[in-house]
N, C-alpha and C positions, 0 to 999 in steps of 0.2 A: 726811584718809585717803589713804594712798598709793597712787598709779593702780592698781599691781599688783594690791591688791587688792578690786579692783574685779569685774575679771573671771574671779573664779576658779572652775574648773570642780567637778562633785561628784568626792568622791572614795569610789571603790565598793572596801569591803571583802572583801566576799562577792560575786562576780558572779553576777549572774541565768544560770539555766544554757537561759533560752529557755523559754517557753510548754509547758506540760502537756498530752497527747496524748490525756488519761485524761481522760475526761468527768468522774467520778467523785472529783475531789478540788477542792477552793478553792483559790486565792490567797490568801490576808488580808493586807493590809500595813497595818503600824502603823506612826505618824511620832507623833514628839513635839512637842507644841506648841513655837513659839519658848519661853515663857517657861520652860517645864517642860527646855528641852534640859540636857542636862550628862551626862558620864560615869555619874555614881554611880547618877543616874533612868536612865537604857538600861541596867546594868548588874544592876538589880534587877528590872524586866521581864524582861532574858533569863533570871534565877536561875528566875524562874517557868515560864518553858515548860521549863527544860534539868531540871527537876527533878518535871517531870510523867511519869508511865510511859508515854505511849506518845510520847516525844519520840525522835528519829532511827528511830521504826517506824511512828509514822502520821501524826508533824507534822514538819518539817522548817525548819531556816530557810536560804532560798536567796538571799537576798539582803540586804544590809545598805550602807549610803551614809550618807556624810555630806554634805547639801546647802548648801551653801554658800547667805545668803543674796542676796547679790548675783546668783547664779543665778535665782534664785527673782524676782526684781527685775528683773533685765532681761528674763527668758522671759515674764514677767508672768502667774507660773503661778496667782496666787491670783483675779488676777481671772478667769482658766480655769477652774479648779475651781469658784468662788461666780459662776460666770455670770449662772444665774438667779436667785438670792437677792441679789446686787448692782442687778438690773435690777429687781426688786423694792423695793429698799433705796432707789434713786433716784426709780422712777417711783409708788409707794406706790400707795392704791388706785384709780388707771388700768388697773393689770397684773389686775384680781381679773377671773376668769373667771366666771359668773353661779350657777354653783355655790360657788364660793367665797364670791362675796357671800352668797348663802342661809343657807351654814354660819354664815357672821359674825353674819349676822343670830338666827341658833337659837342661837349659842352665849353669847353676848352681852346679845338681847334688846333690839338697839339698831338701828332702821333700817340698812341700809348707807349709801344715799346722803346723810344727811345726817351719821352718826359722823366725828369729827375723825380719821382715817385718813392719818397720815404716815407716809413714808418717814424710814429712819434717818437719813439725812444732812440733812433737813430738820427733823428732833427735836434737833437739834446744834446750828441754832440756832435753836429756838422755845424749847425749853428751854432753852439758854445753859448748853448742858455740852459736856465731852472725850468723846472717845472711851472713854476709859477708863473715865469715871463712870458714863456709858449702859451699859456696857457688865458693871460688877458692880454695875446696881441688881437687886434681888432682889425679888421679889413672889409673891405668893401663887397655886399653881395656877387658880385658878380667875380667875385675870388674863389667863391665856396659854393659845393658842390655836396650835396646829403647824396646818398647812395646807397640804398640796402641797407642803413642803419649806418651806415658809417657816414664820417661828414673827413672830404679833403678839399683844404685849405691851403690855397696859392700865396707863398708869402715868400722872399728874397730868391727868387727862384726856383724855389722848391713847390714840391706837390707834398704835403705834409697830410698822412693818415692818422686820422683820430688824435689831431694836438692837444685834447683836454686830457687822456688817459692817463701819465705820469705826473699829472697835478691830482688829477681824480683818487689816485692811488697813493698821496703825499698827504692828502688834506683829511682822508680819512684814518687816523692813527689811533692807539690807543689813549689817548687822550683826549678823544673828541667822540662824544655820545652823542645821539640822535634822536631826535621826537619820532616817531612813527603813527599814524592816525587812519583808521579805515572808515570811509562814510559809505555806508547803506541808502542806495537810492533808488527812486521808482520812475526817475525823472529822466534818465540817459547819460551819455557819456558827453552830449554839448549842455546842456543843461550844467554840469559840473561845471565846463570851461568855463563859462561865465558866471560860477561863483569866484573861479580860481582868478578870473581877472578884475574883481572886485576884491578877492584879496592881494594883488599886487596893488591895484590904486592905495588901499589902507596901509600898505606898509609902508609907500612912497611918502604916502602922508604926513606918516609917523617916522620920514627919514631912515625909516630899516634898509629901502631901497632907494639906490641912485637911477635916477628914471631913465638914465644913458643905459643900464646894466640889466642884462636878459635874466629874467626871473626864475627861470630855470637853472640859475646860479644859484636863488635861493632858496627854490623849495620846490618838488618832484612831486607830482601826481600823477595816477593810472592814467592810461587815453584809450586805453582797448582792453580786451577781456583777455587776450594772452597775456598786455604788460600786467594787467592784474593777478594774474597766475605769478608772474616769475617775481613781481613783489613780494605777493606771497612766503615765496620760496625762498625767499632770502629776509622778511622781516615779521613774518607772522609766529608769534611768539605763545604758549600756554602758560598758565598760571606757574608752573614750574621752572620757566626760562628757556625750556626747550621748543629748538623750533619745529611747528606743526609741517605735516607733510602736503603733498599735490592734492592730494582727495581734501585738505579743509580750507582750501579757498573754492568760493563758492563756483567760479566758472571749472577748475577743476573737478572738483565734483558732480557738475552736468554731464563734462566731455566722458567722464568715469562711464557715469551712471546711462550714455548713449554710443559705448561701445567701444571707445578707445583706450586702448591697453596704455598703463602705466610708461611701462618703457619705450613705448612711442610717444609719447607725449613728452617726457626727459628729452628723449632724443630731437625732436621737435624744438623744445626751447634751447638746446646748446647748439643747434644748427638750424636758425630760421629760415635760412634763402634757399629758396626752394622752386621747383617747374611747378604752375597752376595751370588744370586744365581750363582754355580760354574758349569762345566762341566756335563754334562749328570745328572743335578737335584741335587748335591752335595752345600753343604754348606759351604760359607768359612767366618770367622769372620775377620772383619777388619775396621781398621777406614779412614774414608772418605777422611780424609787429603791425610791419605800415599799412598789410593788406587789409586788416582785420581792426585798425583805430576806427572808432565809433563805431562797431556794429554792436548789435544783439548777440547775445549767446549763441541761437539757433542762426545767424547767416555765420559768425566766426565759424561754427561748426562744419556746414554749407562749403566754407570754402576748404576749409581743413581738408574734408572728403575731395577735393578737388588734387590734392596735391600725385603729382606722379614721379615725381625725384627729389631727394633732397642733393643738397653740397655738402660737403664734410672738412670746417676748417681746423 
């Protein structure tokens, strides 16, 4: 590979025109998975919103890049974004919080302490597989278990944490660039969903997608205004290829600008799962992604202020 291109920076089509002032609308950024990149898949996504009625009056698209992945490689943005679900993936269940283990145990039916509970990278070689086989094995609902963001999967007798992570961390190399796209909306965070599922039916359509094959293999969109944040942070780019900081994604900016300190809020998104104050002084554990999909700025905010402990994986 020729050094030049090694270090090549994103190239921003559409420049981000800066953070939204308007409490009242989203961010959503969509990126297409490495495998799924190519013209014709970004170009059947966009036919989808550009042909919705309220596109240029109450959704907008403000930004669009192409990430080079070499970028992505040396910024080492993936293991940024899968912080906790890596740190999960390596340490398996050491990381489980004691409410976690309970769930495991309800959900299951199998002790915690003594269930065979690996980490993915260590199911790579008990089981003496690729990444990529861990990775499209398929099983039946009632194998799998989401969890705080993490998802474990019952497969040859094993409890396997976060089996996508050493595929996720394979598939993005320097050789594989990515679309990145933010849509400006006034509409909500379900309102997207169901563009986003109008762009899966178009792709199935057009054969891009195998209608067996979870879509979120192809292409990644915000669902709440923290994922919108840490999107951000790992793929909001300036004219110059440097990436923008917390304060210019627009929910960043609000949290800024209604009193929470920069380094809580870092600290916040590399350690989600957290005690929220619940009902009449009750505690409930949860991680901030799940808690906070589909709200508003001002309830994400709401619950933010709720928090009284974090965990520290």
């Amino acid at each position: 590979m020729k050094a030049e291109t090694l270090n090549r920076s994103p190239q921003v089509l559409v420049p981000y025109p800066g953070p939204s002032r308007d409490s009242g609308v989203q961010d959503v950024f969509l990126y297409l998975r490495p495998e799924a990149n190519g013209v014709e898949v970004e170009s059947t996504i966009l036919r989808v919103i550009e042909r919705c009625p309220e596109y240029r009056r109450s959704i907008f698209l403000v930004y669009l890049a192409n990430v080079p992945g070499d970028f992505i490689v040396n910024r080492h943005l993936v293991e940024r974004y899968y912080r906790v679900q890596l740190a999960f993936a390596v340490h398996g269940k050491s990381l489980f919080t004691a409410a976690m283990r309970a769930e495991f145990t309800r959900r299951f039916g199998e002790p915690f302490e003594g269930a065979p509970i690996i980490g993915a990278f260590e199911a790579l070689r008990v089981l003496k597989m690729r990444p990529d086989e861990l990775f499209d094995v398929w099983v039946d609902e009632a194998e799998l278990l989401a969890l705080h963001g993490q998802t474990i999967k019952r497969y040859r007798g094993h409890y396997i944490v976060n089996y996508d992570l050493p595929a996720l961390l394979h598939k993005n190399n320097r050789g594989t660039d990515i679309a990145v796209m933010v849509f400006r909306t006034e509409l909500g965070w379900d309102h997207f969903a169901s563009l986003a599922a109008g762009m899966e039916e178009a792709l199935a359509e057009r054969g891009f997608l195998d209608r067996k094959r979870h879509v979120r293999r192809l292409f990644h969109y915000s669902r709440g205004p923290f994922q919108e944040i840490v999107d951000g942070w790992c793929y909001l780019c300036g004219l110059d290829g440097e990436l923008l900081g917390l304060d210019q994604t627009s929910f960043g900016w609000y949290l800024l600008e209604n009193g929470v300190e920069e380094r809580d809020l870092q600290r916040l998104l590399t350690h989600p799962i957290a005690l929220f104050e619940g009902e009449e002084g009750s505690l409930l554990e949860r991680n901030i992604f799940q808690l906070t999909a589909g709200d508003s700025y001002s309830e994400a905010l709401t619950k933010l202020r709720g928090i009284r402990a974090q965990y520290v994986a």
